[in-house]
N, C-alpha and C positions, 0 to 999 in steps of 0.2 A: 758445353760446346761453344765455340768461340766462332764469330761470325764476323765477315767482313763487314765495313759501313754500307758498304752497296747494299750488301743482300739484309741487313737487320733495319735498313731505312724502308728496304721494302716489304719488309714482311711485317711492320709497323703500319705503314700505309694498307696494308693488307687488310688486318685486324682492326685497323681505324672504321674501313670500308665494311664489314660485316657487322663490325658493333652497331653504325648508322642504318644497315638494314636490318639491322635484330629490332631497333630500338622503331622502326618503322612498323614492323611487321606485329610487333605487340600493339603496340598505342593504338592502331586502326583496327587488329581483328581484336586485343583481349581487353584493352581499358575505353572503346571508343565509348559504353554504354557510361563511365560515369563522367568521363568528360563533357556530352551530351547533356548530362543532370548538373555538371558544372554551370551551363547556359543557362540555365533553368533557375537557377537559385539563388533568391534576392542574395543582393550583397553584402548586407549586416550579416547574415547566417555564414555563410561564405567564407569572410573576413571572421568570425568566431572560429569556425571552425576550422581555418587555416593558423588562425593562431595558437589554436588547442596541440596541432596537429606539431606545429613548429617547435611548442614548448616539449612535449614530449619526448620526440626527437632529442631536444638539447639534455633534457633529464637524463637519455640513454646514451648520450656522450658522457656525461659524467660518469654511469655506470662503467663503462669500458674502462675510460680515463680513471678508475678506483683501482680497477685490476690489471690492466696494462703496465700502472705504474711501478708497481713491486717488480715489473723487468727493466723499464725504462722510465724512470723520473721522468722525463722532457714528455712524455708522452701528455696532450695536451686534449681539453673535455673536448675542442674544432678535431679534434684527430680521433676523439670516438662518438662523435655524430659524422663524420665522413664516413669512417668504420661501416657502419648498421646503415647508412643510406648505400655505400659501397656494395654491401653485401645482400643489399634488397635489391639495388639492380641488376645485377649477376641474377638472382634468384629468381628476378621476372622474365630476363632475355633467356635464361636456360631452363624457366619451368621449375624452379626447383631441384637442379640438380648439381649446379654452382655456386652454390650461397655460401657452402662451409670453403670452399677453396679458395676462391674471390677471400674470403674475411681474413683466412691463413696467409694469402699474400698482401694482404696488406697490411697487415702487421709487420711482416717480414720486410717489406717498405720502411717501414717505421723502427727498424733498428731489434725486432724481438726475434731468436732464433724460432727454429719451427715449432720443435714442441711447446717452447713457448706459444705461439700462436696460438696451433691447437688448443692448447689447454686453457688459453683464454675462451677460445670462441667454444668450447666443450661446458666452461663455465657459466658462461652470459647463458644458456643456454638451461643450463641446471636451475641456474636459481633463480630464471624467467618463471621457468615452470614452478618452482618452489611458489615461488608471488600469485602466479595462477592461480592455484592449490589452495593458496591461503585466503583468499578474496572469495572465491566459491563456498568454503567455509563458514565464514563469518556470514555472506547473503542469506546461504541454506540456513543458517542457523536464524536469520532474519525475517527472510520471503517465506518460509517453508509451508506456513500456513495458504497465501496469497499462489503462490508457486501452482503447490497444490488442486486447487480452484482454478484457476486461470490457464493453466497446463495441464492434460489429464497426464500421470504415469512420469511428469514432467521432473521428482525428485528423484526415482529409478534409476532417468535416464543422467541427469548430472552426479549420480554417485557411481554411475558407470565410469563417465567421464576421467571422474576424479580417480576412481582407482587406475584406470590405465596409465594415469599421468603420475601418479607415486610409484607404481609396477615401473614406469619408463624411468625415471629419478632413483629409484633403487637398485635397478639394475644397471645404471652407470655408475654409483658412487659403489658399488658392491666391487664390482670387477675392478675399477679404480682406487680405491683405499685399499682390498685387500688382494693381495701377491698371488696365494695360494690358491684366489676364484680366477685369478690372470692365469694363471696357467694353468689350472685345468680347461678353461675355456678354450685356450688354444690347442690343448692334447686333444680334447672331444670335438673341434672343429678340422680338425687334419687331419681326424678319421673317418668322418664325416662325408667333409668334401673335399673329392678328388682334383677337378679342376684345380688348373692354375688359376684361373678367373676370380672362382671363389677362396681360393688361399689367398689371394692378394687382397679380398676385401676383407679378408680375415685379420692379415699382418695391419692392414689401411686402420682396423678396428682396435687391433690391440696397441698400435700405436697413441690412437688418441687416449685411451683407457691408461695408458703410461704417461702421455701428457697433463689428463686430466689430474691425475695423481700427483704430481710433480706442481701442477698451479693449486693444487685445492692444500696440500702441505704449504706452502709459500703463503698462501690467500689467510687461511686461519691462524697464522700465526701471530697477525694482525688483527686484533678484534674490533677493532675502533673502522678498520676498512671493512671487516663483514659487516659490520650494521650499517656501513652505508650506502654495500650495495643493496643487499638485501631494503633499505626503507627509500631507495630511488627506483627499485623496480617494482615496489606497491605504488609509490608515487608515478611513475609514467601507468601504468595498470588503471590508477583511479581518473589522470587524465583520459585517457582512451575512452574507460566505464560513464566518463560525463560527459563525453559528444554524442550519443544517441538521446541521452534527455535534454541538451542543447536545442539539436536539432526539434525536436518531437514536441517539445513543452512547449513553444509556439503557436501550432495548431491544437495542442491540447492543453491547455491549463489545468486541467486537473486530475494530469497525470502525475504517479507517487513518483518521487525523484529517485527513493528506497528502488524500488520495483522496477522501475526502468535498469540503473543499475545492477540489482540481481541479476537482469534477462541479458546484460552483457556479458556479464559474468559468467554464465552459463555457456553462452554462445562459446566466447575464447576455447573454456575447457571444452567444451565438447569439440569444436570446430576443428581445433589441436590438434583431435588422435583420431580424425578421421583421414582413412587413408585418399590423400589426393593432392595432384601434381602442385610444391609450392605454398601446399596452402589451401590454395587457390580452390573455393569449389563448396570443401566442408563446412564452413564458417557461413557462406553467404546463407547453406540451404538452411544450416540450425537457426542463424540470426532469423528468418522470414518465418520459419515453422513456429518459431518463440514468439515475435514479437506482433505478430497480426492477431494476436490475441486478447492485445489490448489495443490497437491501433487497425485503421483499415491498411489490405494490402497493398494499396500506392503506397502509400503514408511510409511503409515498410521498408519497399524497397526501394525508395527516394532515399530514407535515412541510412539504409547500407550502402549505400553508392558514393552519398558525402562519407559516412566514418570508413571505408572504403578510400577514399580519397587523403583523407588527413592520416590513417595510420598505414597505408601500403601505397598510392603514390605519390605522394609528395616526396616519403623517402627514398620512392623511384629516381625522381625528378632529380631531386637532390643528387641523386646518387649519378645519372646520366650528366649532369653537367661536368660531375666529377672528374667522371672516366673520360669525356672530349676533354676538357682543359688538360687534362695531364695525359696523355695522347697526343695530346696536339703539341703539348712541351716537347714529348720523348723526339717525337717525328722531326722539329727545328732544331733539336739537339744533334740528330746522327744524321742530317743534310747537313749541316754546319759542318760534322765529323768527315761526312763523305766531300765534302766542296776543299777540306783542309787535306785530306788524301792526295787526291785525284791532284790540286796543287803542288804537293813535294813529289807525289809520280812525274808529271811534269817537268818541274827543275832539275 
């Protein structure tokens, strides 16, 4: 659809104006509480954990920028820490319900057709969980004793975890790699459901499962780029896993760095595959329920609120300046357009 500069400078201005009350309307009802604990928090700790939060960040631009690249060379690691800061803003103004689109269009920004997108932002996604999966493992296989004791019922619940997050990674690369689970999936789903509603999120579904197919063939081709995403996504994983013992080791000295780590560990997977809006919700109640069991509950939730802060807003943050700056481009660009118009209507 093709729009005059009038009307696309103002439906820019539009979207400028609701973005600024989206970005309002969070910060004061959903993040005011760690902002608050921002105030609160000497500034060595702070300044650590802002730099923990930063570097990880830039690790997960290198991730994108490994797999992005096999569509677009130029595709640059500032262009996939914008990406994942991109698509965590979306994710917080909409609740979790804009993350995957937001990230598909910004790739599409960046020169990569859609399925391509898709298929990237289907894969960052796989083999995040893949790194999950694997760090649960090795802790379990670590803590399990300490786990045990200090968590009642507490290795149950992360082998729970862990199987719904291989159940969730098997059944994307199943219908993805093989043709003949693509289409059965969709004959048993169109008989299913009737709705148009739900056929669309069916076609929405078998599309990515065709994307992903199409970037995970391209991806493996490349062995030298599978090991590097896969060892930058344990790598940002293990930064994450060391700003709760950051925080915490402080007031406690002789707390296991082992053991802190597991209890992150856990948190992630379990936090993962519980159902709730973004995220947002599952994560904070496991981290609290884990980790006051070797720490008191201030103590607790003082340190979810910082690793809170370094692994979900800052890449807010990040993310929100983004979207003004290049907003605020689009808007000078199609006044310019409309002020250039309106002059040769004129003449």
């Amino acid at each position: 659809m093709n729009l005059s500069p009038n009307r696309k400078l103002f439906l820019n201005i539009f979207l400028f104006l609701v973005v600024i009350g989206l970005i309002i309307f969070v910060i004061r009802d959903s993040l005011g509480e760690i902002f608050e604990e921002l105030t609160t928090t000497p500034w060595p700790i702070l300044a650590g954990v802002t730099a923990l939060g930063v570097f990880s960040q830039l690790i997960e631009g290198y991730t994108i920028k490994n797999i992005a690249a096999e569509y677009n060379p130029s595709f640059s690691i500032m262009d996939g820490f914008f990406a994942s800061a991109y698509a965590t803003f979306y994710r917080v103004v909409t609740f979790g319900t804009g993350s995957i689109v937001a990230e598909v269009i910004y790739y599409r920004k960046k020169e990569l057709k859609l399925s391509q997108g898709t298929g990237v932002t289907a894969l960052r996604m796989v083999t995040y969980k893949i790194a999950v999966m694997i760090w649960a493992v090795v802790f379990l296989f670590l803590e399990s004793d300490v786990l045990q004791e200090e968590v009642p019922n507490g290795i149950m619940l992360v082998l729970i975890g862990m199987s719904v997050t291989m159940a969730i990674v098997a059944v994307l690369l199943l219908f993805s790699l093989n043709v003949s689970a693509q289409v059965v999936f969709v004959k048993i789903s169109n008989r299913i459901f009737k709705k148009q509603r739900w056929r669309d999120l069916v076609d929405r579904a078998n599309l990515q499962f065709y994307s992903l197919r199409e970037t995970i063939q391209t991806f493996i081709q490349n062995k030298q780029v599978v090991v590097k995403v896969f060892a930058s996504n344990m790598a940002k994983l293990a930064v994450w896993y060391f700003i709760p013992y950051f925080i915490l080791s402080q007031s406690y000295p002789d707390l296991s760095m082992s053991l802190s780590i597991a209890l992150i560990s856990f948190t992630v997977t379990l936090g993962g595959v519980l159902p709730a809006p973004g995220g947002i919700g599952g994560l904070e109640f496991v981290y609290v329920l884990l980790f006051k069991h070797i720490v008191d509950d201030v103590d607790a939730v003082s340190s979810l609120l910082l690793y809170r802060y370094a692994t979900y807003l800052m890449p807010f943050l990040i993310g929100m300046v983004y979207v003004l700056v290049t907003k605020q481009k689009e808007i000078k660009t199609e006044f310019d357009e409309a002020k250039e118009t309106k002059k040769e209507v004129d003449e």
